[in-house]
C-alpha positions as CSV (number, residue, x, y, z in Angstrom):
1,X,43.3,-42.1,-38.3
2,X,41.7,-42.2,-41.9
3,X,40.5,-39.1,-43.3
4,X,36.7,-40.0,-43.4
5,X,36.5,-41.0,-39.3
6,X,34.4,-38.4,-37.3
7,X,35.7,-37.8,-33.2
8,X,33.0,-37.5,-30.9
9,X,33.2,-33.9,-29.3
10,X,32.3,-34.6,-25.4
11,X,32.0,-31.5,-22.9
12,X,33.9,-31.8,-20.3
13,X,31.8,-33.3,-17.3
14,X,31.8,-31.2,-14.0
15,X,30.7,-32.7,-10.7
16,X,27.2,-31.9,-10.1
17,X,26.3,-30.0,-13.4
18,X,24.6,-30.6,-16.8
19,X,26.5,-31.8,-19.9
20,X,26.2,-28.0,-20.7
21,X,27.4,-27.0,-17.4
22,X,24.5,-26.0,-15.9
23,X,23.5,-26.7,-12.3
24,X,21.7,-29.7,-11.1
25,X,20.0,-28.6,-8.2
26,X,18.8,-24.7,-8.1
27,X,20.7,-23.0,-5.6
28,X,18.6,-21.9,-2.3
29,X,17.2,-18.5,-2.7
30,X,18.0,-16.1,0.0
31,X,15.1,-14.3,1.6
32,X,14.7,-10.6,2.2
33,X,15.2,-8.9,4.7
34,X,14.8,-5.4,6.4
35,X,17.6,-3.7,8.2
36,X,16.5,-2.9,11.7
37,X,17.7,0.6,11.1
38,X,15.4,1.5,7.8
39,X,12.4,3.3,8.1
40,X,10.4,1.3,6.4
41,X,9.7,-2.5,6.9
42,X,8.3,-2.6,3.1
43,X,9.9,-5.0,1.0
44,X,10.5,-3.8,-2.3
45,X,8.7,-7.1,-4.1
46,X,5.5,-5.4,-2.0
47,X,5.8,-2.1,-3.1
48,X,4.5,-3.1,-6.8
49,X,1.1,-2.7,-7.9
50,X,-1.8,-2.0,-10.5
51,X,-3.9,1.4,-10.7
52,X,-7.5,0.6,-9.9
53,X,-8.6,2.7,-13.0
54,X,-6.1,2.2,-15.6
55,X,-4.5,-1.1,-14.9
56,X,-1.2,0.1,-15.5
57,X,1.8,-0.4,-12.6
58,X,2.4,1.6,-10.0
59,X,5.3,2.1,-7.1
60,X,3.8,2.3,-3.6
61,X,5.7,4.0,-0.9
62,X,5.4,5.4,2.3
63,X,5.1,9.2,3.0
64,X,7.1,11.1,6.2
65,X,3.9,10.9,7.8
66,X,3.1,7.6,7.1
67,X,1.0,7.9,4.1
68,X,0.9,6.0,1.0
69,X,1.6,8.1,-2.7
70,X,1.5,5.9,-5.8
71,X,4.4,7.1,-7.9
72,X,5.0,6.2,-11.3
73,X,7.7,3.0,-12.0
74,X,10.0,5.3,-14.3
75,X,12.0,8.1,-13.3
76,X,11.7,11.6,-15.9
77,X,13.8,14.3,-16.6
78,X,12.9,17.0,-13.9
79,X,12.6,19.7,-17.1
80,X,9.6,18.2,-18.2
81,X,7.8,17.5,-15.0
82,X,6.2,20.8,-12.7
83,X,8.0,21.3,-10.1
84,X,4.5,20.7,-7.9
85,X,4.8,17.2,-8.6
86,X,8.6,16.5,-7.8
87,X,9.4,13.8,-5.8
88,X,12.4,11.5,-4.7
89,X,13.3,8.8,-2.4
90,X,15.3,8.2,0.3
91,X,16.0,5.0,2.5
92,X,12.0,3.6,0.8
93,X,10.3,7.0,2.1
94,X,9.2,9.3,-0.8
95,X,9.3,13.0,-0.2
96,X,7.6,15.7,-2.0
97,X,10.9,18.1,-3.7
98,X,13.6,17.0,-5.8
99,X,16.8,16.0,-4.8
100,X,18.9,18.3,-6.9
101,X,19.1,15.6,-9.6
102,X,18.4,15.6,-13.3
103,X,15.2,13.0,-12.9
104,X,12.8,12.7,-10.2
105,X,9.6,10.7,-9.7
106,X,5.6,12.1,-9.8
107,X,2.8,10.2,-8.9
108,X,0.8,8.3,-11.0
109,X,-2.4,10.4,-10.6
110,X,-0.4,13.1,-13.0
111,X,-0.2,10.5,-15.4
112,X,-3.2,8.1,-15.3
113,X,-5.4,7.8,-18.6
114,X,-8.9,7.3,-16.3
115,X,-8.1,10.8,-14.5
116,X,-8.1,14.4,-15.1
117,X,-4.7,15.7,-14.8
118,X,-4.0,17.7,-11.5
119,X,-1.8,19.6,-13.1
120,X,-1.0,21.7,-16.4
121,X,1.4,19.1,-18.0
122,X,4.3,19.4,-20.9
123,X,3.8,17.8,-24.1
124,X,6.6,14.8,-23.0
125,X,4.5,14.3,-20.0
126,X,1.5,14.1,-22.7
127,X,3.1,11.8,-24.5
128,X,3.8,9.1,-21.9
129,X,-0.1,9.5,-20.8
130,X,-1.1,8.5,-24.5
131,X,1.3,5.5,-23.9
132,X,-0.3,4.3,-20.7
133,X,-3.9,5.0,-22.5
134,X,-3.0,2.8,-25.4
135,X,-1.6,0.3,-23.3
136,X,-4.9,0.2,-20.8
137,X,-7.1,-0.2,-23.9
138,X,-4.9,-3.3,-24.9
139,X,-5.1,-5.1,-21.2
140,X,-9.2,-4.3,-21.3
141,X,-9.1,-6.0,-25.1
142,X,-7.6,-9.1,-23.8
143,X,-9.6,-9.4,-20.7
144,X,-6.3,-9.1,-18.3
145,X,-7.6,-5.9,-16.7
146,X,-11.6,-4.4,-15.7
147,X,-11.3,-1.0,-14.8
148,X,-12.6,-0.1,-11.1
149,X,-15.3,2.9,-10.9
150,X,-14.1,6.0,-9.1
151,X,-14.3,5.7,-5.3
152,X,-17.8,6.7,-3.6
153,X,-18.7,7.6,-0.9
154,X,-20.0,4.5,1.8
155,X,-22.8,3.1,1.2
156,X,-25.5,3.8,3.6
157,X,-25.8,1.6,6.6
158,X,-22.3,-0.1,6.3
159,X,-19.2,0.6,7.5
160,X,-17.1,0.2,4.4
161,X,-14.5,2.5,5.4
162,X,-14.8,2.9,9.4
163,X,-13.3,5.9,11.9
164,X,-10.9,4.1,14.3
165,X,-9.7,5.9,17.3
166,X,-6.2,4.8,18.6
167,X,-3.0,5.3,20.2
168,X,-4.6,9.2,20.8
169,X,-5.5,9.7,17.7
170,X,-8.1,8.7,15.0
171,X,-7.8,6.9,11.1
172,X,-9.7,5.9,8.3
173,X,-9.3,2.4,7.1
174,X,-9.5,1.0,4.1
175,X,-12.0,-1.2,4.2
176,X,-14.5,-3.2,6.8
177,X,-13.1,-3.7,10.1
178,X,-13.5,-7.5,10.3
179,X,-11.5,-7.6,6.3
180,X,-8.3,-5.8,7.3
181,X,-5.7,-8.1,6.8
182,X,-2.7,-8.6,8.1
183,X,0.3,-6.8,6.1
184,X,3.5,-9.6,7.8
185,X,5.4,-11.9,5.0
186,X,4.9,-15.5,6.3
187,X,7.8,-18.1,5.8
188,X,6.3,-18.9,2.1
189,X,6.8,-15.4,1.5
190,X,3.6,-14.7,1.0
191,X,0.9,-12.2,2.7
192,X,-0.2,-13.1,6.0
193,X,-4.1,-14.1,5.3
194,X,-5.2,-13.9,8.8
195,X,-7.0,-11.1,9.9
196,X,-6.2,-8.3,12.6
197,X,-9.6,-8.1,14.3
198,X,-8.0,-12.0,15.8
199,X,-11.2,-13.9,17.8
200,X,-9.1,-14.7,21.1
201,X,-7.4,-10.7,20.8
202,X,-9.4,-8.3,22.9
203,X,-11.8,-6.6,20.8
204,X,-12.5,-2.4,20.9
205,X,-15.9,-1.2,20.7
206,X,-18.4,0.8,18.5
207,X,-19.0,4.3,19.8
208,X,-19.7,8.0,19.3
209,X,-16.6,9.5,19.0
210,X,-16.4,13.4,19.4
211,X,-14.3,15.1,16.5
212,X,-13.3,18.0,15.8
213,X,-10.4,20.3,13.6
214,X,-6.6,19.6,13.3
215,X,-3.7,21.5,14.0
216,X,-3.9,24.7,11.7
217,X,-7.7,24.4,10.4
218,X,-10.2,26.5,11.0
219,X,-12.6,25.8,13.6
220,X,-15.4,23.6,13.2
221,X,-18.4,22.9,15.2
222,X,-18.3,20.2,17.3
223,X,-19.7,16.3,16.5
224,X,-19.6,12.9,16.6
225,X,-19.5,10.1,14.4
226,X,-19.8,6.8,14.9
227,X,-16.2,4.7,15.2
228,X,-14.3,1.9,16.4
229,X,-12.8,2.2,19.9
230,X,-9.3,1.0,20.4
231,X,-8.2,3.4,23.3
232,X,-9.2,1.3,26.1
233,X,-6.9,-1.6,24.6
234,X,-3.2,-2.0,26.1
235,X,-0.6,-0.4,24.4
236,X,0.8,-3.1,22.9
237,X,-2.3,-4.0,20.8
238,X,-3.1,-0.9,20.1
239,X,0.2,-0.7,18.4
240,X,-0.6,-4.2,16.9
241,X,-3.8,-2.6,15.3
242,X,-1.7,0.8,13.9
243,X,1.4,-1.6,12.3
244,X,-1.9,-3.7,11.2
245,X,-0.3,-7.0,12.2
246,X,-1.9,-9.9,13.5
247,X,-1.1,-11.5,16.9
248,X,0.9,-14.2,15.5
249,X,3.1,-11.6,13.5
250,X,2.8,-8.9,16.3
251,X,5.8,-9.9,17.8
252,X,8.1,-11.3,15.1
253,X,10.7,-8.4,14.0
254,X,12.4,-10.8,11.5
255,X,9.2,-10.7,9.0
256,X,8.9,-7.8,6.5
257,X,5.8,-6.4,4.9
258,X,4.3,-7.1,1.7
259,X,2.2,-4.2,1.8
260,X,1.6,-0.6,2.9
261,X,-1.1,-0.8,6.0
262,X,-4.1,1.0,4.8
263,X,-4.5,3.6,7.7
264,X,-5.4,7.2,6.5
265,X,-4.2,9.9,9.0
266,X,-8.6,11.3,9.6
267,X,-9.4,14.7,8.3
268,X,-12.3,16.0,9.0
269,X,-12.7,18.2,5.9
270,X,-11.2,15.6,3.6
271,X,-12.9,12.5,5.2
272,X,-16.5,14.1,6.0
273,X,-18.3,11.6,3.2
274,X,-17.2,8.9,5.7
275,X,-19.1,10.1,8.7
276,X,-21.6,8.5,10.3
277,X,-24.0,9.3,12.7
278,X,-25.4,5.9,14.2
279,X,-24.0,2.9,15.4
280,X,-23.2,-0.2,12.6
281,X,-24.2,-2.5,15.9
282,X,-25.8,-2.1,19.2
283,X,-23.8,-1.0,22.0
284,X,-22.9,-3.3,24.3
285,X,-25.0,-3.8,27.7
286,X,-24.0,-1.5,30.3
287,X,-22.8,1.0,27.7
288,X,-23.8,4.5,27.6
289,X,-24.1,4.5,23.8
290,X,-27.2,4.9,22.6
């Protein structure tokens, strides 16, 4: 071999891979699932979000009770934070105390730019609020975020967020009755878009529903309000209606959620701007409603 020859440096070729060794064909992803034994069906891709108000993300997870807390994505030394606004999760259900560690989790609401703190916070605590500020201000500059007004109260005349009475007991939705949407993941793994309120399902009814004070209030006087009737359903859809599942994904235990249902545990202190005293629609014939 003369001095001035040049060898052609060839990788080695593997069966089924790239010159640089890289795979053909991607390998199949493996979807996720929920362990029948967890006590929450939430996958964690679902649990992400954006604040309304400030744009910035936000970890959704379920209470003990069932309600939703936004918690900030970042976990911070529990010397800096109150001890009011310690939290910590266990098997994807957050609860409101520390769990002995160094770093905790506090909701988002502590920290978000478009709200008054609830709480008197340190100056670390300050410091990561100017961050998210800054960083909302950058996402309105480039148009990748409009800010949401502060929730009113429902606009005259409409049901925006109805009473439902179910499975002995009553909740606030989140929105219209005929727009809640089905929280399953379909096989695309993607939100189920059909709705709950399903056309061949058996419908409840609008009514006058008596409330009245929870467990360890004081007494209030007696009213009604109008609602949505689910008690006279079966139990089974009534269930459907509370998991807010659609008939097709009512019965299917393999598919996860992708979101929180939006069902509010009614209080009748807390809730009273949602109250309403006449009918959205007419009763139906033969109905005593008036």
């Amino acid at each position: 071999m003369s001095p001035g020859t040049v060898l052609a440096m060839r990788p080695n070729s593997i069966p089924g891979c790239h010159w640089d060794g890289s795979p053909r064909t991607a390998p199949a992803r493996r979807p996720l699932r929920v362990a029948a034994t967890s006590p929450s069906r939430l996958l964690r891709a679902g649990q992400c979000g954006r604040c309304p108000r400030c744009g910035n993300r936000i970890d959704l997870y379920p209470r003990a009770d069932g309600r939703p807390i936004a918690l900030h994505p970042a976990e911070l030394a529990t010397a800096h934070a109150p001890a009011s606004c310690h939290w910590h999760l266990s098997s994807g259900i957050a609860h409101p105390h520390g769990d002995g560690s160094a770093w905790c989790r506090i909701p988002h609401a502590v920290l978000c730019p478009q709200r008054t703190p609830i709480c008197r916070i340190s100056p670390s605590l300050t410091s990561v609020r100017r961050q998210l500020a800054v960083r909302t201000r950058r996402l309105i500059d480039t148009g990748a975020f409009i800010p949401t007004a502060a929730p009113t109260s429902a606009a005259p005349g409409g049901p925006d967020r109805p009473l439902v009475r179910m499975l002995l007991g009553y909740y606030l939705a989140d929105g219209p009755v005929e727009a809640i949407r089905c929280v399953a993941q379909t096989s695309h793994r993607h939100r189920c878009p059909r709705p709950v309120l399903a056309p061949h399902a058996p419908p409840g009814s609008w009514k006058l529903l008596p409330i009245g004070h929870l467990l360890g209030q004081l007494a209030l006087p007696e009213q009604t309000t109008a609602g949505y009737d689910l008690s006279q359903l079966p139990y089974a859809e009534q269930r459907r209606w509370r998991i807010q599942r659609c008939p097709a994904h009512a019965t299917t235990h393999g598919a996860a959620d992708l979101a929180l249902a939006g069902w509010q545990i009614f209080d009748p202190l807390l809730h009273a701007q949602h109250l309403r005293t006449g009918l959205p629609y007419p009763p139906a014939p033969g109905s005593k409603e008036k």
